[in-house]
C-alpha positions as CSV (number, residue, x, y, z in Angstrom):
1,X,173.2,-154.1,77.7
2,X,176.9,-155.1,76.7
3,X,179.8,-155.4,78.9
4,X,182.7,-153.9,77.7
5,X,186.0,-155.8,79.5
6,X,189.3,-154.3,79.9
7,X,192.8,-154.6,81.9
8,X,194.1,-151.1,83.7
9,X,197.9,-150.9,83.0
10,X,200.5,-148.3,84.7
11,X,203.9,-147.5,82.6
12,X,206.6,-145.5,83.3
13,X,207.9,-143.9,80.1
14,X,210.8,-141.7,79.6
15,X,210.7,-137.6,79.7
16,X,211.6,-137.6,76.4
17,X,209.0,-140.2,75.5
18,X,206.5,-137.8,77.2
19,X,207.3,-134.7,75.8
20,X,206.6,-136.2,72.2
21,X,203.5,-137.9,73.8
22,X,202.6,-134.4,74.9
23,X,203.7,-132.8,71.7
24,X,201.1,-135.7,70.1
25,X,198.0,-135.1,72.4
26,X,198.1,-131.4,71.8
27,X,198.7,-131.8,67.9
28,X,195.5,-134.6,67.9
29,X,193.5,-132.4,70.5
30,X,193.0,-135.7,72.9
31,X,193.3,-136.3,76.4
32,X,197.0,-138.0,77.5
33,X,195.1,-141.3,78.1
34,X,193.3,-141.2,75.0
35,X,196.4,-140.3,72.8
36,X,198.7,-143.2,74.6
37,X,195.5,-145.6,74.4
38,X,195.3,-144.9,70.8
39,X,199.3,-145.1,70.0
40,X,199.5,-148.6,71.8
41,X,196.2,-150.1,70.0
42,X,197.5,-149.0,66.9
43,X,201.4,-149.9,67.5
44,X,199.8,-154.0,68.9
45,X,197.1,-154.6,66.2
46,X,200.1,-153.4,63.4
47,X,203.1,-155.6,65.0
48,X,203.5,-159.1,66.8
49,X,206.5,-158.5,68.1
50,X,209.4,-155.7,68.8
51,X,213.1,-157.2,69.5
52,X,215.2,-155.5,71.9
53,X,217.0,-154.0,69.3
54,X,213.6,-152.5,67.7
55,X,213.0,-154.7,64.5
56,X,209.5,-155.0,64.2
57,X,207.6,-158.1,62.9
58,X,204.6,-157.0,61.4
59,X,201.1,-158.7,61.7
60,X,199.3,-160.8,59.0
61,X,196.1,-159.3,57.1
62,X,194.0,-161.2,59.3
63,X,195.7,-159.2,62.5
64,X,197.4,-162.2,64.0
């Protein structure tokens, strides 16, 4: 039997940000949770950091 670990988070987000999250899960046909799980996995494994003015640094190959 494997264990699968995890850490619950709680975000605020913005309307606006929800609408499109809405617009997204409906589009996709996946549960809210499922659509925002898959956005931020995608969005980490892709970038290593964000500045505060939204230039992204992108991760190696090797995802690090």
């Amino acid at each position: 039997m494997s264990v699968v670990y995890g850490v619950h988070c709680t975000i605020f987000i913005s309307r606006e940000l929800n609408d499109l999250l809405e617009e997204s899960m409906k589009y996709s046909n996946r549960s809210k949770i499922d659509e925002l799980e898959l956005r931020v996995s995608d969005h980490i494994r892709k970038y290593s950091s964000i500045s505060a003015s939204g230039e992204t640094k992108e991760r190696g190959g090797d995802g690090g």
